[in-house]
Biopython code that builds the backbone (N, CA, C, O; Angstrom):
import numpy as np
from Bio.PDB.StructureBuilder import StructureBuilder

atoms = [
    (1, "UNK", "N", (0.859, -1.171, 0.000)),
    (1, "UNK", "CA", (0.000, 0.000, 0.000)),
    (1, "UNK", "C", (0.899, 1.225, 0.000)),
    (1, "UNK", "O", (1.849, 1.164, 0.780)),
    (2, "UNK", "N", (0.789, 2.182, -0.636)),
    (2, "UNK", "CA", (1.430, 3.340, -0.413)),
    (2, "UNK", "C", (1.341, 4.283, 0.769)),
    (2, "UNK", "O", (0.442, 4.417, 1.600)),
    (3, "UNK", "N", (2.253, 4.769, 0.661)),
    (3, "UNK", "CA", (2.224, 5.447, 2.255)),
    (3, "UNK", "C", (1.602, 6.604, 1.970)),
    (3, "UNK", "O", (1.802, 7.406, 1.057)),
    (4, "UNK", "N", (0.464, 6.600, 3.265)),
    (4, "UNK", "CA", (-0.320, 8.188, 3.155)),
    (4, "UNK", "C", (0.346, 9.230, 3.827)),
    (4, "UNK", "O", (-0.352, 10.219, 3.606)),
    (5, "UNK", "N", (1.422, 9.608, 4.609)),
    (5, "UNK", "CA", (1.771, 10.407, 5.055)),
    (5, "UNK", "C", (3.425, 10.415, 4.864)),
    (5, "UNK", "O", (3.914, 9.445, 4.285)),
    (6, "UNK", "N", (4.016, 11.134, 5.180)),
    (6, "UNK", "CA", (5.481, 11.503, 4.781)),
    (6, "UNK", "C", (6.575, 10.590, 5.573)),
    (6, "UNK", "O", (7.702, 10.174, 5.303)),
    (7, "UNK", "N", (5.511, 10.461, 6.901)),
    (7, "UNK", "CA", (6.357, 9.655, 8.278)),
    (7, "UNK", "C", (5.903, 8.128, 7.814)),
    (7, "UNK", "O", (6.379, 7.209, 8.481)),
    (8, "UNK", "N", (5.224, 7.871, 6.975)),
    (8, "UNK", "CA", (4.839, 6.299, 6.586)),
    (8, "UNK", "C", (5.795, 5.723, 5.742)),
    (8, "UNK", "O", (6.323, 6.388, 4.850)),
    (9, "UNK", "N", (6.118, 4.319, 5.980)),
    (9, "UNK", "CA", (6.653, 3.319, 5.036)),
    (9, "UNK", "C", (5.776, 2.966, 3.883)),
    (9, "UNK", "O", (4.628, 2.959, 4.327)),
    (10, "UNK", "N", (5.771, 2.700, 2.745)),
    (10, "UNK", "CA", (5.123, 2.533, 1.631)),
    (10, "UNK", "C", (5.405, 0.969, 1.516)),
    (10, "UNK", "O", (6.444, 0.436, 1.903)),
    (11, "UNK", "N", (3.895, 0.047, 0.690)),
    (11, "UNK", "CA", (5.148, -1.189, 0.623)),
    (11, "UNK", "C", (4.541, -1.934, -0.661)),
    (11, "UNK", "O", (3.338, -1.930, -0.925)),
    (12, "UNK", "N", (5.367, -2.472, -1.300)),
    (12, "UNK", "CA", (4.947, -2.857, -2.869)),
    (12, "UNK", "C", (3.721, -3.810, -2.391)),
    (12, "UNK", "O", (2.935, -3.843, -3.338)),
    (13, "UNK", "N", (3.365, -4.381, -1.614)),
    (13, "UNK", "CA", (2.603, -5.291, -1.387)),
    (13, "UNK", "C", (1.417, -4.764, -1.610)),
    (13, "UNK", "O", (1.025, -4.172, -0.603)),
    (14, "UNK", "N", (0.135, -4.688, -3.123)),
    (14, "UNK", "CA", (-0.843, -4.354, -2.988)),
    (14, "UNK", "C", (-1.817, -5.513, -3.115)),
    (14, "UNK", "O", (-2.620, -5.046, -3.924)),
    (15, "UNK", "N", (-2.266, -6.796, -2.803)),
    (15, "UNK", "CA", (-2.855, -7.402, -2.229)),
    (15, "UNK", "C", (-4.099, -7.174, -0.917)),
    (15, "UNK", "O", (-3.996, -6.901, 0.279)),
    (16, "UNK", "N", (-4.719, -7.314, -1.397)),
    (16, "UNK", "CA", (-6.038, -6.529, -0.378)),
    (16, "UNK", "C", (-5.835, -5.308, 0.054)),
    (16, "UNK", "O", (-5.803, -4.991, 1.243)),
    (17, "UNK", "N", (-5.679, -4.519, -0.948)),
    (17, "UNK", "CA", (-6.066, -3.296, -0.141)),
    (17, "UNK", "C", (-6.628, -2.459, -1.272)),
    (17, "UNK", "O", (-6.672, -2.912, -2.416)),
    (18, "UNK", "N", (-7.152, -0.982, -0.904)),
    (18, "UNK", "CA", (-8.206, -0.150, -1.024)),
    (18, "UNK", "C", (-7.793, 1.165, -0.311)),
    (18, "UNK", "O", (-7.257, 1.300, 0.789)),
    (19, "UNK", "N", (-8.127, 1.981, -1.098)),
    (19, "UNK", "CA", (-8.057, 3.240, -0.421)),
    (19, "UNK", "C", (-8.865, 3.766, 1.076)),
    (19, "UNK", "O", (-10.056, 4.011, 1.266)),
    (20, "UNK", "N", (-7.654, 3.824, 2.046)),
    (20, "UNK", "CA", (-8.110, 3.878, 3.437)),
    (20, "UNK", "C", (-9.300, 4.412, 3.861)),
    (20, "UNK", "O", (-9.954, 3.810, 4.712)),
    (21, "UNK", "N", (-9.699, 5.501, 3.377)),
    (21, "UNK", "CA", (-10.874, 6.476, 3.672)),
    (21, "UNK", "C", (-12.210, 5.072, 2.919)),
    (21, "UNK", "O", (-13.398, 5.366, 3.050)),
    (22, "UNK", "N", (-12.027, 4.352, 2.549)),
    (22, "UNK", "CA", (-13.461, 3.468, 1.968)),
    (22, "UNK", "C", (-13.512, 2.435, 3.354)),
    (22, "UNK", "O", (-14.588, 1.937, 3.686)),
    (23, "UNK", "N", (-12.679, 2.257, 3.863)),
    (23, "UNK", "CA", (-12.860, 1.193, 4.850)),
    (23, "UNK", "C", (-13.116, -0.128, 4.511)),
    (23, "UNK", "O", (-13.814, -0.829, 5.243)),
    (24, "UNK", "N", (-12.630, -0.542, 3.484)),
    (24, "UNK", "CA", (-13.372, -1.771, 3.205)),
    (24, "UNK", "C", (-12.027, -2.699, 3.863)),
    (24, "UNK", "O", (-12.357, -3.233, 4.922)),
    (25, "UNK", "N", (-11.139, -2.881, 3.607)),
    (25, "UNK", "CA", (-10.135, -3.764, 4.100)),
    (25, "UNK", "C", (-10.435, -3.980, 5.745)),
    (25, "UNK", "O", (-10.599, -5.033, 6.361)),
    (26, "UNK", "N", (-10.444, -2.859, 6.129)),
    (26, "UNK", "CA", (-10.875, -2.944, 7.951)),
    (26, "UNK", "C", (-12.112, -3.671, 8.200)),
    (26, "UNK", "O", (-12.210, -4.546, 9.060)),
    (27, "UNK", "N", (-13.144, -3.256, 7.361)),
    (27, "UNK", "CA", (-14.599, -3.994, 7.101)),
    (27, "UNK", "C", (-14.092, -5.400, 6.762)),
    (27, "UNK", "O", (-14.544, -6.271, 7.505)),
    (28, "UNK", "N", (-13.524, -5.677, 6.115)),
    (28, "UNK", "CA", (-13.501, -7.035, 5.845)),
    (28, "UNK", "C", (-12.718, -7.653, 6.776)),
    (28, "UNK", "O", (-12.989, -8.852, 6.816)),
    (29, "UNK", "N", (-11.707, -7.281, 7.676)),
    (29, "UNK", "CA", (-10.748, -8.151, 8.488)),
    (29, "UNK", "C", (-11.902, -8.032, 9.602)),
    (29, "UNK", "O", (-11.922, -8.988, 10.378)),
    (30, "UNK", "N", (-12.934, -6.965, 9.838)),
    (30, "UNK", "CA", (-13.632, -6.665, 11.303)),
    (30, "UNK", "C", (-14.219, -8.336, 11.325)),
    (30, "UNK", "O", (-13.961, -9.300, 12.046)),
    (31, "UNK", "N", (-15.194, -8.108, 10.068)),
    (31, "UNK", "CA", (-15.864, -9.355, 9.533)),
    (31, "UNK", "C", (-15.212, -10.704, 9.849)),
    (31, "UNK", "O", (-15.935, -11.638, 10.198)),
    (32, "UNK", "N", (-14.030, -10.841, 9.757)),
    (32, "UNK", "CA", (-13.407, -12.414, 9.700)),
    (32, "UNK", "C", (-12.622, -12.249, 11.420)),
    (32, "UNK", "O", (-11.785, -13.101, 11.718)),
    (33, "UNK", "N", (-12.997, -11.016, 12.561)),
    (33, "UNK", "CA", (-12.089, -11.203, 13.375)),
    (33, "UNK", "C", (-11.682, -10.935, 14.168)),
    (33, "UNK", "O", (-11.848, -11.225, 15.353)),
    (34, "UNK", "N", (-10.262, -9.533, 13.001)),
    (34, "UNK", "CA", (-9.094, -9.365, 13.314)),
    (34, "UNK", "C", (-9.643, -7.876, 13.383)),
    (34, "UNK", "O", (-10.568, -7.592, 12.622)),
    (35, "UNK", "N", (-9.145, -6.907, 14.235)),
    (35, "UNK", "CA", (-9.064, -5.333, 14.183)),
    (35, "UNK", "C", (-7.901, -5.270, 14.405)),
    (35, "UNK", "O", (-7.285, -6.269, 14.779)),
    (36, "UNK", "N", (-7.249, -3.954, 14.212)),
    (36, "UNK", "CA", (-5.747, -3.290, 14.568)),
    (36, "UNK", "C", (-6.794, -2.734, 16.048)),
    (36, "UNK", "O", (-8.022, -2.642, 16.038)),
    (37, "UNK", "N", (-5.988, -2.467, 17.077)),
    (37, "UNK", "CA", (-5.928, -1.841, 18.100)),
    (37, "UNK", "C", (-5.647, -0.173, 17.627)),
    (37, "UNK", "O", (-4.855, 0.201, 16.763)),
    (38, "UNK", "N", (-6.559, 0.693, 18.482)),
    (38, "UNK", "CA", (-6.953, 1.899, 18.264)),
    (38, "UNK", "C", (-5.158, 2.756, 17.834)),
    (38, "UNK", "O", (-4.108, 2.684, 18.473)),
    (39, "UNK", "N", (-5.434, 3.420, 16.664)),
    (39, "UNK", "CA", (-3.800, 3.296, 16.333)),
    (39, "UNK", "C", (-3.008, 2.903, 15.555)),
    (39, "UNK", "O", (-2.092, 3.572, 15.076)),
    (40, "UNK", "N", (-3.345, 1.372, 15.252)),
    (40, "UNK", "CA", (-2.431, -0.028, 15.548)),
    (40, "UNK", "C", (-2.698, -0.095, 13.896)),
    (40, "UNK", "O", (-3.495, 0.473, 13.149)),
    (41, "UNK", "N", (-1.882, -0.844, 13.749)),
    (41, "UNK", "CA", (-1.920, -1.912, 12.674)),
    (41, "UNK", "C", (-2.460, -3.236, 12.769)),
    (41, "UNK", "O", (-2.292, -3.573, 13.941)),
    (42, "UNK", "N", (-3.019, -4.152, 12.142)),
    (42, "UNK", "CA", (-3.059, -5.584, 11.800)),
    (42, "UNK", "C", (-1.966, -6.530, 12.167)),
    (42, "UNK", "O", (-0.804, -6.206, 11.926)),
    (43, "UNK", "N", (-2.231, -7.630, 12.709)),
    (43, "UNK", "CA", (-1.054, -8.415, 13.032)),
    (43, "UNK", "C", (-0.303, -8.536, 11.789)),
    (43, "UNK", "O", (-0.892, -8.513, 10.708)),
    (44, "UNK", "N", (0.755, -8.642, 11.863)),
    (44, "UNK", "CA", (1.885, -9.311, 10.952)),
    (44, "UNK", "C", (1.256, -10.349, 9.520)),
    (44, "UNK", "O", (1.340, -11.547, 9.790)),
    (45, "UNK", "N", (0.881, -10.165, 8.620)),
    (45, "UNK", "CA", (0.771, -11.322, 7.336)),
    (45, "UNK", "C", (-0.818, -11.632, 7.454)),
    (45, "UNK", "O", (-1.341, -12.606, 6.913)),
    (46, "UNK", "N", (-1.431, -10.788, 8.139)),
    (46, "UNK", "CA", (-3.061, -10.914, 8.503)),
    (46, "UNK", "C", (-3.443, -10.667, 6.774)),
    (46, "UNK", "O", (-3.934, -11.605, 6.146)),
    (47, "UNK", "N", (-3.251, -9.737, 6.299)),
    (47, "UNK", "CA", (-3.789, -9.782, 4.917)),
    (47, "UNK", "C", (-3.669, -11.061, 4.174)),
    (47, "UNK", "O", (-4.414, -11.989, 3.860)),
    (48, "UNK", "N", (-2.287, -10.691, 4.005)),
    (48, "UNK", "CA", (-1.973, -12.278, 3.061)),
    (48, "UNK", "C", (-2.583, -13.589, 3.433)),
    (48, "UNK", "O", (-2.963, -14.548, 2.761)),
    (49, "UNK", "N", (-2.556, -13.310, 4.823)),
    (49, "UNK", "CA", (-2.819, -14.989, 5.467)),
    (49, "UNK", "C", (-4.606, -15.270, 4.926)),
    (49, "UNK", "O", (-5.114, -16.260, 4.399)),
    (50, "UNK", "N", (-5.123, -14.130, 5.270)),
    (50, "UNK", "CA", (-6.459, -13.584, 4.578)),
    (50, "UNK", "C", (-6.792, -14.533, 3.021)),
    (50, "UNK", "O", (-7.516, -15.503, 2.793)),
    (51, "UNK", "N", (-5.790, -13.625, 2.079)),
    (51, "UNK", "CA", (-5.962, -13.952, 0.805)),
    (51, "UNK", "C", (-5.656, -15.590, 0.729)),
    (51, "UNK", "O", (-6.515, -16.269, 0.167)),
    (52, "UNK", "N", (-4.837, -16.056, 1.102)),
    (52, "UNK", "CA", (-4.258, -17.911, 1.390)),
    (52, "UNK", "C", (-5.624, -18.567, 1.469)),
    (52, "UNK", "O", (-6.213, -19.163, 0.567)),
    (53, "UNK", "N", (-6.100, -18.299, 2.983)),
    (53, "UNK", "CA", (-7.809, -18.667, 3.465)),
    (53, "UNK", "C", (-8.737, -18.727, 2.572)),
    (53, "UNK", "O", (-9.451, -19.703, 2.345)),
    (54, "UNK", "N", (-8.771, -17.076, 1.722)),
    (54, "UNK", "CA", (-9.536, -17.212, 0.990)),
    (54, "UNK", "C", (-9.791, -18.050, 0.033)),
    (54, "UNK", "O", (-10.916, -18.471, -0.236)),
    (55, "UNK", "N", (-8.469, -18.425, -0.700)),
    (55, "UNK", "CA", (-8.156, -18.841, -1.459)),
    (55, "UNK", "C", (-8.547, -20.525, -1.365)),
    (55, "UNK", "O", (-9.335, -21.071, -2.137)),
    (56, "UNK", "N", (-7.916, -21.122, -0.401)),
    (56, "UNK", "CA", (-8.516, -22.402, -0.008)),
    (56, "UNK", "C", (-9.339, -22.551, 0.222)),
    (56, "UNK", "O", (-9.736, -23.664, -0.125)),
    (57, "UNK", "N", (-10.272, -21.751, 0.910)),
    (57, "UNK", "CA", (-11.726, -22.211, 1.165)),
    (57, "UNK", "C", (-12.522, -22.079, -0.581)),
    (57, "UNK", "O", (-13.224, -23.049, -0.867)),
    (58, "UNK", "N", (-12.456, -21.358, -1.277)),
    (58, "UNK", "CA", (-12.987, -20.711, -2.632)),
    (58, "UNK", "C", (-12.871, -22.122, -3.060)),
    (58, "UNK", "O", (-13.844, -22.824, -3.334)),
    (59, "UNK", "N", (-11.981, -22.399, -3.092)),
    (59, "UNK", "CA", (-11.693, -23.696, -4.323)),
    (59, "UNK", "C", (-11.889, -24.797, -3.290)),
    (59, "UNK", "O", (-10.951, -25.587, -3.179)),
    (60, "UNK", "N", (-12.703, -24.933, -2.699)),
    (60, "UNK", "CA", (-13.519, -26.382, -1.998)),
    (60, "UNK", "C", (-14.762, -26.493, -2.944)),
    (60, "UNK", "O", (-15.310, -25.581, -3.563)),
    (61, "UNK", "N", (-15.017, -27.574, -2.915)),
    (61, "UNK", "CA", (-16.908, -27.714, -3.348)),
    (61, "UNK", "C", (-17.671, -27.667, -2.794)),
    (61, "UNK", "O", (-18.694, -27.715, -3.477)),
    (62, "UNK", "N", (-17.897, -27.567, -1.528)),
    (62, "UNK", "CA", (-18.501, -26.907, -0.392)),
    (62, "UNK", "C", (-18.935, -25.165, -0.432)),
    (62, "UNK", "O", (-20.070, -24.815, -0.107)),
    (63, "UNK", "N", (-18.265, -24.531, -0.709)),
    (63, "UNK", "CA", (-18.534, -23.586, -1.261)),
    (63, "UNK", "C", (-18.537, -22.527, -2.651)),
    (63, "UNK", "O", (-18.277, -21.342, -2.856)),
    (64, "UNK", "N", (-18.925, -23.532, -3.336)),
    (64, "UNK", "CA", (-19.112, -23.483, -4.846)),
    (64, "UNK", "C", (-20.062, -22.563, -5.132)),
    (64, "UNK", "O", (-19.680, -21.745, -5.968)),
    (65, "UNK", "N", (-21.318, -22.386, -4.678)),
    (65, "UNK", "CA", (-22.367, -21.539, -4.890)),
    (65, "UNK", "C", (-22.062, -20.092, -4.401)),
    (65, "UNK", "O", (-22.605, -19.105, -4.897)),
    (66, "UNK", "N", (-21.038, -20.036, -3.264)),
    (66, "UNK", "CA", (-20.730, -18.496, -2.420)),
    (66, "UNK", "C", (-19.564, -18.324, -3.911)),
    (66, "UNK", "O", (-19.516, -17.342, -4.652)),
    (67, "UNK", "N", (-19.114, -19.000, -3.970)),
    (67, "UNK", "CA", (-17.915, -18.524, -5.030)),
    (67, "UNK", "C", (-18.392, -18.110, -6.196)),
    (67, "UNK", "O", (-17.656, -17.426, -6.908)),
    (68, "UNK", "N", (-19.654, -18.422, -6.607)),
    (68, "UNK", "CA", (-20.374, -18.094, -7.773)),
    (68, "UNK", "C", (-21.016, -17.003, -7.582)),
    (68, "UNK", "O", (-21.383, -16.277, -8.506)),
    (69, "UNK", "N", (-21.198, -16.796, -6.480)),
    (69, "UNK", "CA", (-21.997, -15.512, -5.984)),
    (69, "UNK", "C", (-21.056, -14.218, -6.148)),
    (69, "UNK", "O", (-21.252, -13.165, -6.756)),
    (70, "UNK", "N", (-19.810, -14.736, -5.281)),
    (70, "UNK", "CA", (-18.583, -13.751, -5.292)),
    (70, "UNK", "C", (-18.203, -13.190, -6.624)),
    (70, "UNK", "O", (-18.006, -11.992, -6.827)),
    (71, "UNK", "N", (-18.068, -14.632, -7.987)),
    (71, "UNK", "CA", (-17.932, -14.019, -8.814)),
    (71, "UNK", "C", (-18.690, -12.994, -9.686)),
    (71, "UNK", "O", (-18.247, -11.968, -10.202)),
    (72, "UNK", "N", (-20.331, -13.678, -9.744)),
    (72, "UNK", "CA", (-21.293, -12.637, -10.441)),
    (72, "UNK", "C", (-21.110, -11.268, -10.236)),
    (72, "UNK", "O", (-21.139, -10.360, -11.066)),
    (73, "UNK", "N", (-20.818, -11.209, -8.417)),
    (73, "UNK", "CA", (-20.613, -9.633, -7.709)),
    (73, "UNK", "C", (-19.432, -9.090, -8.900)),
    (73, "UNK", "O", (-19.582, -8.269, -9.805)),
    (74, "UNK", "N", (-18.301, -9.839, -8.534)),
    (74, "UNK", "CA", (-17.020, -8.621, -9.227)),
    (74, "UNK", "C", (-17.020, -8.561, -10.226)),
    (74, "UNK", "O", (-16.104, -7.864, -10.663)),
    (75, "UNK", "N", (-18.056, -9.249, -11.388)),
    (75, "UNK", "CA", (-18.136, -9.494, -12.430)),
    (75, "UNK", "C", (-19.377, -7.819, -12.818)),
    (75, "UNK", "O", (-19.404, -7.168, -13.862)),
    (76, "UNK", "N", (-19.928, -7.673, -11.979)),
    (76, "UNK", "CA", (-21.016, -6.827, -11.751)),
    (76, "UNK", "C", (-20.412, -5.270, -11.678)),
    (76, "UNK", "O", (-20.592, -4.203, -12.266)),
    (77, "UNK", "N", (-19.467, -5.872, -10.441)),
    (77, "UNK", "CA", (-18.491, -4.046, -10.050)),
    (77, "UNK", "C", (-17.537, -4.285, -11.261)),
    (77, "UNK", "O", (-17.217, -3.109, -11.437)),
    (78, "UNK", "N", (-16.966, -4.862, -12.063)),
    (78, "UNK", "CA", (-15.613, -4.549, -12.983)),
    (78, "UNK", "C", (-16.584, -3.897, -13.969)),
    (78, "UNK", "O", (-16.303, -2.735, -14.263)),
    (79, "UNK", "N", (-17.934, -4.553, -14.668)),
    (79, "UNK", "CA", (-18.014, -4.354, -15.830)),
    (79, "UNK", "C", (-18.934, -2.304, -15.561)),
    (79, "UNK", "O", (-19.299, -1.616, -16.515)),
    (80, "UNK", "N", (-19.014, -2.006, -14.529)),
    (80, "UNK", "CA", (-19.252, -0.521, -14.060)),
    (80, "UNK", "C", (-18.210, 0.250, -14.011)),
    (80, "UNK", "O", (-18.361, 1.464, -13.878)),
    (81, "UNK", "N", (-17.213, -0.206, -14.090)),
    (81, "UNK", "CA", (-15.886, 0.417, -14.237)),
    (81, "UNK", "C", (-15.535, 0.716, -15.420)),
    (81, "UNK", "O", (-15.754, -0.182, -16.233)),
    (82, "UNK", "N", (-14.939, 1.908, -15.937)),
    (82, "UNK", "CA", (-14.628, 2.776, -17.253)),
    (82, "UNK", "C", (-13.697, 1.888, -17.593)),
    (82, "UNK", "O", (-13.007, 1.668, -16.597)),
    (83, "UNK", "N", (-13.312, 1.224, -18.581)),
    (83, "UNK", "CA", (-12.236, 0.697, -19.200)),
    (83, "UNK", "C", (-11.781, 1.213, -20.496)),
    (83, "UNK", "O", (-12.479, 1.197, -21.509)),
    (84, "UNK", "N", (-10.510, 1.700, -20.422)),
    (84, "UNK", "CA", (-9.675, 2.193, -21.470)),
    (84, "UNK", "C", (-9.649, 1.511, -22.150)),
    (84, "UNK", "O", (-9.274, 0.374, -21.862)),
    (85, "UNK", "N", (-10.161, 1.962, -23.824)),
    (85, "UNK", "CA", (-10.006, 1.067, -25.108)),
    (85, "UNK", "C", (-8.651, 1.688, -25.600)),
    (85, "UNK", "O", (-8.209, 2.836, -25.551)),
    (86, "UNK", "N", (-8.238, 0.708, -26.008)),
    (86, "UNK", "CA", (-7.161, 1.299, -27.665)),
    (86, "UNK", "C", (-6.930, 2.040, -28.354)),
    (86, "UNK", "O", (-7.846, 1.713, -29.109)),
    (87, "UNK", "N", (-6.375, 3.046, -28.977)),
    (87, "UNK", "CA", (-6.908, 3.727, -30.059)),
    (87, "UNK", "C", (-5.848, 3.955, -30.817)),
    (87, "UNK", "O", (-4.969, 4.752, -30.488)),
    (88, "UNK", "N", (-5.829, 2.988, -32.358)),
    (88, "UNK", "CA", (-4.883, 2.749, -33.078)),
    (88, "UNK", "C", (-4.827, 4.413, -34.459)),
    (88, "UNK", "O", (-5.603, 4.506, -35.411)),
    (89, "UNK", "N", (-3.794, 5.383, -34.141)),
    (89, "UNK", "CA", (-3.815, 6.758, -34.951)),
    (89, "UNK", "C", (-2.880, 6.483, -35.949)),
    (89, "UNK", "O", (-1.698, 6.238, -35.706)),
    (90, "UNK", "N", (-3.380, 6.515, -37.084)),
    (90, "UNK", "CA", (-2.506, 6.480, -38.124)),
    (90, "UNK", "C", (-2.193, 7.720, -38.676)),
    (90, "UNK", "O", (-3.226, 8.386, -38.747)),
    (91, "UNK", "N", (-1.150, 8.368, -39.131)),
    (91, "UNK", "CA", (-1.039, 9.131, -40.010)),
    (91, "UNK", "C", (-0.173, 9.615, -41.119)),
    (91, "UNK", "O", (1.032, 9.704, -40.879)),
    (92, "UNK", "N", (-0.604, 9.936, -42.277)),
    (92, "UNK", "CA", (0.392, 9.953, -43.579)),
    (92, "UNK", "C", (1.802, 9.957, -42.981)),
    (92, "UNK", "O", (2.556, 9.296, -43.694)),
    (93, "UNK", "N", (2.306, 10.391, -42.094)),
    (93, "UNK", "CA", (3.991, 10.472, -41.884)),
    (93, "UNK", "C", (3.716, 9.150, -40.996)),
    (93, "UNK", "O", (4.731, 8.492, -41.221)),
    (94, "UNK", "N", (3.017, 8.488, -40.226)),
    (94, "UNK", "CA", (3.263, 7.063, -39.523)),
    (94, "UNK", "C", (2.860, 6.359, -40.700)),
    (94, "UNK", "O", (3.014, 5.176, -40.396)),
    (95, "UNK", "N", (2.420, 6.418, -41.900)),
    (95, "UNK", "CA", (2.508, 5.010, -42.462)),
    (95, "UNK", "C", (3.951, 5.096, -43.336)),
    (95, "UNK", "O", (4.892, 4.318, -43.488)),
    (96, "UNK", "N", (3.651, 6.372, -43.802)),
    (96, "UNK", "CA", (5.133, 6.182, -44.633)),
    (96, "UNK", "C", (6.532, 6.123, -43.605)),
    (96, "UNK", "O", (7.493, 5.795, -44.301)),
    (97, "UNK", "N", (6.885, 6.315, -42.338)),
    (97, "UNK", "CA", (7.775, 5.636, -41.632)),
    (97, "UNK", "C", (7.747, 3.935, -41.600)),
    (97, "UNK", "O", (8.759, 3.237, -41.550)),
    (98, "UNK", "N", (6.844, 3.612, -41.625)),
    (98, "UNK", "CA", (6.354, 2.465, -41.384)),
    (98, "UNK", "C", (6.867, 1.452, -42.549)),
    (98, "UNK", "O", (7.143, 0.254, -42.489)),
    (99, "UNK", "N", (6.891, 2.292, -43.538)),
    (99, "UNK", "CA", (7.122, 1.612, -45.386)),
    (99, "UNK", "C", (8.395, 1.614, -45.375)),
    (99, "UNK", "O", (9.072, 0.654, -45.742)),
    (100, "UNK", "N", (9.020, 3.094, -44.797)),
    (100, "UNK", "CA", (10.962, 3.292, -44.925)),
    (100, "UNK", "C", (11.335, 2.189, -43.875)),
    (100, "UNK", "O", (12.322, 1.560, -44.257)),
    (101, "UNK", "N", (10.886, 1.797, -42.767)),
    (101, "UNK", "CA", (11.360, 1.024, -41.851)),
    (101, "UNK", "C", (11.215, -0.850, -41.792)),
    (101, "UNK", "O", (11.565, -1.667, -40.940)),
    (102, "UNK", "N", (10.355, -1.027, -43.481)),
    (102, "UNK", "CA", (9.768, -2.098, -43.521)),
    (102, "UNK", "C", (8.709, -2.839, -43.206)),
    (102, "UNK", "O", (8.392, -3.947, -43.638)),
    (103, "UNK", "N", (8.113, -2.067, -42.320)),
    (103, "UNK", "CA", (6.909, -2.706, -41.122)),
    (103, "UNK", "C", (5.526, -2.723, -42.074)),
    (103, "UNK", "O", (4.532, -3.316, -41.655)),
    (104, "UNK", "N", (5.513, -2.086, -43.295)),
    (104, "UNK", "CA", (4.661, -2.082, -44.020)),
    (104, "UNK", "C", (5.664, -2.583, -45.750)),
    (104, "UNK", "O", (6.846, -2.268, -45.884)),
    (105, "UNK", "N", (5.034, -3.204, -46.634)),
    (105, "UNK", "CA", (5.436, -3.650, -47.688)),
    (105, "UNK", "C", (4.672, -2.756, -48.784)),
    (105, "UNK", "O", (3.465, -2.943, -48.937)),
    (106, "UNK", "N", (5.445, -1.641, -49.669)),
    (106, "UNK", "CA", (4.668, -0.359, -50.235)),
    (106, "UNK", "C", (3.805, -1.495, -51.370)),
    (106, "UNK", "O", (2.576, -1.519, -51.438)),
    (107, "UNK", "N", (4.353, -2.035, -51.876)),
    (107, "UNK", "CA", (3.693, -2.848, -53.404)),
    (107, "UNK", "C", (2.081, -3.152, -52.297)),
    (107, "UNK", "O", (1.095, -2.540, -52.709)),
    (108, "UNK", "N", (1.912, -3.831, -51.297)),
    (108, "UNK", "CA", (0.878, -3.961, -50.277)),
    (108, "UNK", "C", (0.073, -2.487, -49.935)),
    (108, "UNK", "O", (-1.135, -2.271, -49.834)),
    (109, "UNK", "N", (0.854, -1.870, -49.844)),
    (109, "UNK", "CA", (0.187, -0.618, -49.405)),
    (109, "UNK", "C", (-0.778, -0.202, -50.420)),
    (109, "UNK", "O", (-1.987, 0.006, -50.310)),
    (110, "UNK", "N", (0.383, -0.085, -51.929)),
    (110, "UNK", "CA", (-0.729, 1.022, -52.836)),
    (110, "UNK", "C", (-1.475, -0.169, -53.787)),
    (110, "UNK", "O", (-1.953, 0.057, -54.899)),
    (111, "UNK", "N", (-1.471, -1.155, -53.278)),
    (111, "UNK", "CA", (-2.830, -2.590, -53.511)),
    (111, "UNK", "C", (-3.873, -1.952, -52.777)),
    (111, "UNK", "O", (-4.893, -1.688, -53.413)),
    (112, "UNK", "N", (-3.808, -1.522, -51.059)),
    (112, "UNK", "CA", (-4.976, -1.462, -50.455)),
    (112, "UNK", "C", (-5.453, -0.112, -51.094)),
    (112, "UNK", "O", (-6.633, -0.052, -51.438)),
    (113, "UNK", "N", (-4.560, 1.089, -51.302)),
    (113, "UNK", "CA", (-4.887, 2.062, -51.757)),
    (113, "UNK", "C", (-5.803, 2.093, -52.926)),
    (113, "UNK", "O", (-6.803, 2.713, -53.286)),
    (114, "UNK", "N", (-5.174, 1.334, -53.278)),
    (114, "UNK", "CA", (-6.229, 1.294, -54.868)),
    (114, "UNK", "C", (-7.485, 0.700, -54.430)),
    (114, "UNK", "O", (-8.443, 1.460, -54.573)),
    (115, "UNK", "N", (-7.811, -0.685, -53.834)),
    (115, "UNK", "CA", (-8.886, -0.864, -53.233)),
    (115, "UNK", "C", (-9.952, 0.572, -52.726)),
    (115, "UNK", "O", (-11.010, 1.028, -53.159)),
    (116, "UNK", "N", (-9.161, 0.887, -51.767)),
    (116, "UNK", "CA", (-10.052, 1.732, -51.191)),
    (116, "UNK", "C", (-10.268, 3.004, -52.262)),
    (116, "UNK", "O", (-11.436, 3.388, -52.202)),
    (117, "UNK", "N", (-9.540, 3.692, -53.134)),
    (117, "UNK", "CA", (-10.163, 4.539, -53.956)),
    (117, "UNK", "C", (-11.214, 4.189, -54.796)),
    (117, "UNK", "O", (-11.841, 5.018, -55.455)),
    (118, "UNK", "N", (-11.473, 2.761, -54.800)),
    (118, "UNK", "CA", (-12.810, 1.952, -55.539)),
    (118, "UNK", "C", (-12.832, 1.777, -56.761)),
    (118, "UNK", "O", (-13.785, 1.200, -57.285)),
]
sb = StructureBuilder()
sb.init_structure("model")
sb.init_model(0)
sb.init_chain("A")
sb.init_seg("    ")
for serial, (resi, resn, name, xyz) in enumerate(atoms, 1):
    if name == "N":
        sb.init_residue(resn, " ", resi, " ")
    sb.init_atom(name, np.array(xyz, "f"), 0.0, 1.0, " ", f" {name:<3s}", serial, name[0])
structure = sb.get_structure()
């Protein structure tokens, strides 16, 4: 998680987490438990150990139907989420680099050209 303040350690580890002000990580350890003490942090590997749990219990057949549930959900929140498309820009000086550099074959090129002038 990145560090929110100047006096904080930052740590590549982003595995369960969420931006602090949503509460959901705390919500979810409250749920299975564990609280940090007023202050405090989480015991030691509580997340990870978290994600492990999760992980093993998910892939039982015993709980096959919650896992289906789980998925419909994030399947529900991803596809509400803006996703960046592609956007391939061509232009007269990128194709003709493209021809000097080989990446395009010109005899190919002014084939499609002619196509497309009809």
């Amino acid at each position: 998680m990145p560090a929110s303040t100047t006096s904080q350690k930052g740590t590549a580890m982003d595995y369960l987490s969420a931006p602090r002000d949503s509460g959901l990580v705390k919500s979810i350890m409250a749920l299975l438990g564990y609280e940090a003490p007023k202050g405090g942090r989480l015991p030691a590997g509580v997340k990870y150990d978290t994600i492990v749990a999760l992980n093993d219990v998910l892939s039982t057949e015993d709980f096959s139907e919650f896992t289906s549930v789980l998925a419909s959900r994030i399947v529900e929140l991803q596809s509400a989420r803006r996703v960046a498309t592609s956007k391939v820009v061509a232009t007269p000086e990128s194709i003709i680099s493209a021809v000097r550099s080989g990446k395009i074959n010109l005899s190919e090129l002014k084939n499609a050209l002619a196509k497309f002038d009809g």
